[in-house]
C-alpha positions, 0 to 999 in steps of 0.5 A, spaced: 500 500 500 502 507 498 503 512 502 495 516 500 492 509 501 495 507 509 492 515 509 486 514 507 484 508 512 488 512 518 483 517 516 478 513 517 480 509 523 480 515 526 474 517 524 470 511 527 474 511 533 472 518 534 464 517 533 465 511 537 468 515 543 462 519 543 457 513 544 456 511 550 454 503 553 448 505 557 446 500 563 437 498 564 434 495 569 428 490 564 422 488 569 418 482 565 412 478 566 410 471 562 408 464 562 413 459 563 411 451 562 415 446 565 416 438 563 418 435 569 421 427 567 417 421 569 421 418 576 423 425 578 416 426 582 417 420 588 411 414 587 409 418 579 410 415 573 408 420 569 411 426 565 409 432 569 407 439 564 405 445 568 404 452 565 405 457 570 406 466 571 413 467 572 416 474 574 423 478 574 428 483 573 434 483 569 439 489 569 444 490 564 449 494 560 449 495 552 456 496 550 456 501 544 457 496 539 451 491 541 454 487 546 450 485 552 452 483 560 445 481 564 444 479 571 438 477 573 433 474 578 426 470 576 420 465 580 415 462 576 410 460 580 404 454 579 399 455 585 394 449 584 387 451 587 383 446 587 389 440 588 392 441 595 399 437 592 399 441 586 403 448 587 410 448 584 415 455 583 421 455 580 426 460 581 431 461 576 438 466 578 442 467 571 448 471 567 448 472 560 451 475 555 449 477 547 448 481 542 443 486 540 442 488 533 438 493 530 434 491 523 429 497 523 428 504 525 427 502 533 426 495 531 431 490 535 434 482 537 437 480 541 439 472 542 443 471 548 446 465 551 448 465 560 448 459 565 443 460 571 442 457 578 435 454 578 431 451 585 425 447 583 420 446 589 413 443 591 408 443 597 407 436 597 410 432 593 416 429 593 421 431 588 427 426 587 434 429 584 439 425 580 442 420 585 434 418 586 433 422 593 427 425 596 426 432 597 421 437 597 426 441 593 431 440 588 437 445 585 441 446 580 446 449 574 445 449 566 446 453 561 440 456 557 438 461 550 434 466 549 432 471 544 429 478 544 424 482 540 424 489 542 421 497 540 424 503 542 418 507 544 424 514 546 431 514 548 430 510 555 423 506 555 423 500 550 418 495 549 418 487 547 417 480 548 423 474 550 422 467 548 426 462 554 429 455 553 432 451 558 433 443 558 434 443 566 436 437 570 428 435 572 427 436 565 425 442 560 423 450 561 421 454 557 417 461 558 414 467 554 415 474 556 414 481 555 418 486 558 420 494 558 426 496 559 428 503 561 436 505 559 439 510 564 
């Protein structure tokens, strides 16, 4: 390359670098609500040789940061939660403790994804029934870590407040969770 070309592109990195000074990563804090449907695997609920499929409300909040140029760092804390009315045996929760990292891009004006992948600690607990972990043990309560995926669809309303929808898989230990989740999230 010639002295004029290594100008041109020192030009323009300079000039990227310049603009991307400028933006600044913004941290949010995204309050959701949905439906969770839990798969627990026959022998994982003591004296039931049945599969267990449970729909239940689930409730969170994530915090995270959004670096300049679409990455995503994201804790958070949920509890879903099956209150069975008519069946005193049959109140289940999940509490779901999780990190993530992932990508958000824009494809639209205001329109985003974002797909993420993360690891979570989860506790699956029940009033009555026996739950069995791995080792075939008793317990009102099991627990354990897996890794998860989940994907974003979101709008921006204005410059701090979007709205969206989050699909969530994860293949626990006792079996499958999946949920479905609107959201808003407010950058600050």
């Amino acid at each position: 390359m010639g002295k004029a070309q290594w100008l041109v592109v020192a030009s323009l990195a300079f000039g990227a670098s310049a603009v991307m000074a400028q933006e600044k990563g913004s941290v949010y804090i995204m309050p959701y609500v949905g439906s969770s449907h839990l798969r627990i695997d026959s022998g994982r609920v003591y004296n039931e040789s049945e599969t267990f499929r449970i729909d239940s409300l689930k409730l969170g909040a994530t915090l995270g940061y959004r670096a300049p140029f679409g990455l995503l760092i994201e804790v958070g804390r949920s509890n879903s939660v099956h209150a069975n009315l008519f069946d005193e045996h049959g109140d289940y929760e999940l509490t779901e403790a999780y990190g993530a990292v992932g990508w958000q891009f824009e494809f639209a004006d205001g329109w985003h994804i974002a797909p993420r992948i993360g690891r979570e600690r989860w506790d699956l607990n029940s009033d009555h029934r026996v739950l069995l972990d791995a080792a075939g043990e008793r317990h009102y309560g099991v627990d354990g870590w897996d890794n998860f995926w989940e994907v974003a669809l979101m709008r921006d309303v204005n410059s701090v407040f979007s709205l969206g929808v989050n699909f969530k898989d994860v293949d626990e230990e006792f079996g499958h969770a999946r949920a479905g989740e609107v959201f808003a999230r407010f950058r600050f």
